[in-house]
N, C-alpha and C positions, 0 to 999 in steps of 0.2 A: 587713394592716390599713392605715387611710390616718390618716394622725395631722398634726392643722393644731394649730399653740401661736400665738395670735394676742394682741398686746397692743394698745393703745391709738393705741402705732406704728407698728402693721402687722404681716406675720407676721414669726414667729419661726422655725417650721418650719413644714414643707408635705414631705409623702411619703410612701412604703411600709414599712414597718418591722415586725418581729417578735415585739417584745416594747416595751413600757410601764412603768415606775413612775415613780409620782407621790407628792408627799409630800399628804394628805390630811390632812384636819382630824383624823380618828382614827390615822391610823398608815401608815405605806407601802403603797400600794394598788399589785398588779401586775394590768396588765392582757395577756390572751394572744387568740390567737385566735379565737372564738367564745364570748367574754365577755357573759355576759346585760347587758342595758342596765341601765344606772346615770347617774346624778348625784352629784357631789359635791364638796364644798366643800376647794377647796388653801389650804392654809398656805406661805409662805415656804420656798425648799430649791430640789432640781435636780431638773428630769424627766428620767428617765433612760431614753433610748431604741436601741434596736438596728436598725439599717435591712436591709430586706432582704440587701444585700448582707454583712452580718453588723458593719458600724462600728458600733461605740458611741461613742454623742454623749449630752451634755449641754446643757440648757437651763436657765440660772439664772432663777426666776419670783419676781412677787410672792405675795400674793393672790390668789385667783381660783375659778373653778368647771369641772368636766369631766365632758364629758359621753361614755358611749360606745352606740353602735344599732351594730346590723347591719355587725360591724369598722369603724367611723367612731368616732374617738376626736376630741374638738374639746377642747380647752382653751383657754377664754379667762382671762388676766390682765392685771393694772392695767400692770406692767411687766414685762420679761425681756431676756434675750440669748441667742444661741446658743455653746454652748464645745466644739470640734471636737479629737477625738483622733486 
């Protein structure tokens, strides 16, 4: 899947990865492979993402909304950063 976290000041991340959770307005949304398309509204927390090559990383977010089509995950918020394991 290709997963961009873009804020206000540009990306956050950009690239390939396996697996997705986000923190959502109703509760930890994971998202996988062949995920039916969705919208939805992020709350404050970390996106917690697995990249192809199997790292897990962190992105600390504001606010914001995400969107996922056709394995294309876009997450835009107000602010973030990237925090690498």
């Amino acid at each position: 899947m290709k997963l961009d976290i873009i804020s206000r000041r540009g990306v956050i991340f950009t690239g390939q990865v396996s697996e997705v959770v986000v923190p959502a307005y109703e509760g930890e949304m994971g998202i996988l492979p062949g995920h039916a398309p969705v919208l939805a509204v992020l709350v404050p927390g970390k996106v917690r993402y697995t990249t192809d090559s199997g790292q897990k990383n962190y992105a600390e977010i504001s606010n914001g909304f995400m969107t996922v089509d056709s394995d294309n995950i876009r997450i835009l918020v107000e602010s973030g950063h990237a925090i690498e394991e």
